[in-house]
Structures are given as C-alpha cells and as structure tokens.
N, C-alpha and C positions, 0 to 999 in steps of 0.2 A: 399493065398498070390499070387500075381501078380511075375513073375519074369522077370528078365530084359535081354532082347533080345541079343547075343552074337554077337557081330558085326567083321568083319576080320577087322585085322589092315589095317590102311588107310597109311602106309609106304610102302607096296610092289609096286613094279614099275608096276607088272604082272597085278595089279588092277584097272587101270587106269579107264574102264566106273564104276566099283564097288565107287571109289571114287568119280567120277561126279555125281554118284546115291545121295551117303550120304550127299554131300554139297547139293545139290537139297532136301533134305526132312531136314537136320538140320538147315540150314542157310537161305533158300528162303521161303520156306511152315510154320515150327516151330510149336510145340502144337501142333503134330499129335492127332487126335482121331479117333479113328472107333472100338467103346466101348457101348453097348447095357447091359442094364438092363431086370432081370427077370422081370414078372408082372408089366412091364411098361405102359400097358391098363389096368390097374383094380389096385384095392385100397389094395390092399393085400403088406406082407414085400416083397421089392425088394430085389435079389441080382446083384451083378456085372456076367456080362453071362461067360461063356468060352468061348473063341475065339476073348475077347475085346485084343484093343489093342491100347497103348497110351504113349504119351511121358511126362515126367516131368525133367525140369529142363537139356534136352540135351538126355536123356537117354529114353530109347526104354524097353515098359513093354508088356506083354502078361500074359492074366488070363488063365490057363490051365483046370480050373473047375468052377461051378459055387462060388462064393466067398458069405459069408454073410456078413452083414457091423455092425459095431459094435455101440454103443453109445447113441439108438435111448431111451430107456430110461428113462435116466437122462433130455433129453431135453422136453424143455415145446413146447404146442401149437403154432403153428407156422411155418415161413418157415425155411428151413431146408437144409441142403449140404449133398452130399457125397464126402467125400476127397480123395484123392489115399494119402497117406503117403509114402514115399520112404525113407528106411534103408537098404543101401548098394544093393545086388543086388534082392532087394524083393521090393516089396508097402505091404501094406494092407489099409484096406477102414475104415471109418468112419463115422458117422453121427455127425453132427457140425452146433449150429446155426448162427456161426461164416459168414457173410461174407466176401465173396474174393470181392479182386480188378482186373480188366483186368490187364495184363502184356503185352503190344505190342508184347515186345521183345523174350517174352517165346510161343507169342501164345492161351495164356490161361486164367483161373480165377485162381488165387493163393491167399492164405495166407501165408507167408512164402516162403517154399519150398513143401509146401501142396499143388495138384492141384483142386479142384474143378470141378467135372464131370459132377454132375446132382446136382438139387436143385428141391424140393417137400413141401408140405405144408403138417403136421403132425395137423392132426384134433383130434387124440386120442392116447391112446398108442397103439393100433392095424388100426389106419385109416392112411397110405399113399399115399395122390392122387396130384394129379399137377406136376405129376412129365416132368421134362423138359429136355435135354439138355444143358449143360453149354460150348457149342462148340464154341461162336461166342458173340461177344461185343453183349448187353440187347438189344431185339428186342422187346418181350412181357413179361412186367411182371408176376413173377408168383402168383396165386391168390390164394386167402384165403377163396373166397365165390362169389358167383354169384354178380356181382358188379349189382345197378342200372340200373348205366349208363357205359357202357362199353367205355374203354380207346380209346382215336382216332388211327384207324389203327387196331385195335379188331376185329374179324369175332365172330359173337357168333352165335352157330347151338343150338338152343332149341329140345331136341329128347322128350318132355313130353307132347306133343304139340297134 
C-alpha cells in the first residue's frame, strides 16, 4: 500500500514559506509524480518501486516497499493501466484495461478517482512490455507490435540489425 504523506496544517501563522510551498505544488504544478516501476526495461511482472511518490486527487502518496499490482489475470491481451486506488490514507495498485481520460485540473490520467500511472501491452499472462509513463497528455502511443509504418513523430531504433 502507498500511504499518504502527513502534511502540517496550512492554518499556523509560524508556516508561512511551508504554505507558499504547498499552494505551489497543489494549485500551480498538480498531478505530482515522480513514481518508477520495477522491471520497467525488460518484459518480466512490474512492480511499483519504493520511493514513488504521487498525488491523486489533492493528496500526497509514498510507496515505502516495492508494491505488486493486482488484477493482471483476468485481463485479456492488450493494452493495459496501472491504477493507484486511493482509500482514505492508503492507495494500492491495479491492473485495468480500462482507459483514463486526461484531467487538466488534477494533472493526470484518471478514471474516476483512480489515477492512472503507467500503461503496458500484456502480450501473455507472463509477457509485460511497452511499458510507459502516464505523466503528460498522449505523446506516443503505446504499441502492440512493431508497426509497418511507424506513427509520424516515431523514432524507431532496430537492435536486430
């Protein structure tokens, strides 16, 4: 479980840069992330690392161990999310072929109050590769297979070569 970062009250007079701090990273920046996955270069299960840390919905989480994601499964071939779920002052993670929609406001990719961290293409019940980043409005799709013709704006490095 991810648990949620103990913030001092933002009412003490005494706090004044501490409260310029928090309006600067909740209200200007939003959707903090700086959240790293195990086995993020190689096709093997991910998990969420120790030391992620990420905001959903206003609130402030830190993974204190590596976490495993649950759900992987039940879903079919295809692309694929990890979700942070948030229940009071914990998350925990998930596998969902559910897509999110950007959120301007929050920052993020969400469904719901679910955030959306990484997205991967599930080629088997033991193959997870493509795994991405879900940091920043769609830059590069994620892939399902070595395309043809690659998307405009696509770098494609061939190591087989």
């Amino acid at each position: 479980m991810a648990t949620a970062i103990v913030e001092p009250a933002n009412i003490n007079p005494e706090t004044v840069d501490w409260q310029a701090l928090l309006a600067k990273l909740t209200k200007v920046s939003g959707g903090m992330m700086l959240a790293r996955l195990t086995n993020f270069e190689n096709t093997s299960e991910p998990q969420v690392a120790a030391g992620s840390r990420f905001e959903i919905n206003g609130s402030y989480y830190e993974v204190t161990t590596d976490e495993s994601v649950t759900g992987w499964a039940a879903l079919a071939v295809g692309v694929v999310y990890i979700y942070a779920v948030p229940d009071g002052d914990e998350a925990s993670f998930i596998f969902s072929a559910t897509a999110p929609t950007y959120d301007t406001a929050k920052g993020g990719w969400f469904n719901g109050t679910d955030r959306a961290l990484w997205r991967m293409h599930k080629g088997s019940a033991a193959l997870y590769t493509n795994k991405q980043e879900m940091d920043n409005p769609p830059i590069i799709p994620v892939l399902a297979a070595d395309p043809a013709t690659p998307y405009v704006g696509q770098i494609w490095i061939r190591s087989d070569l």
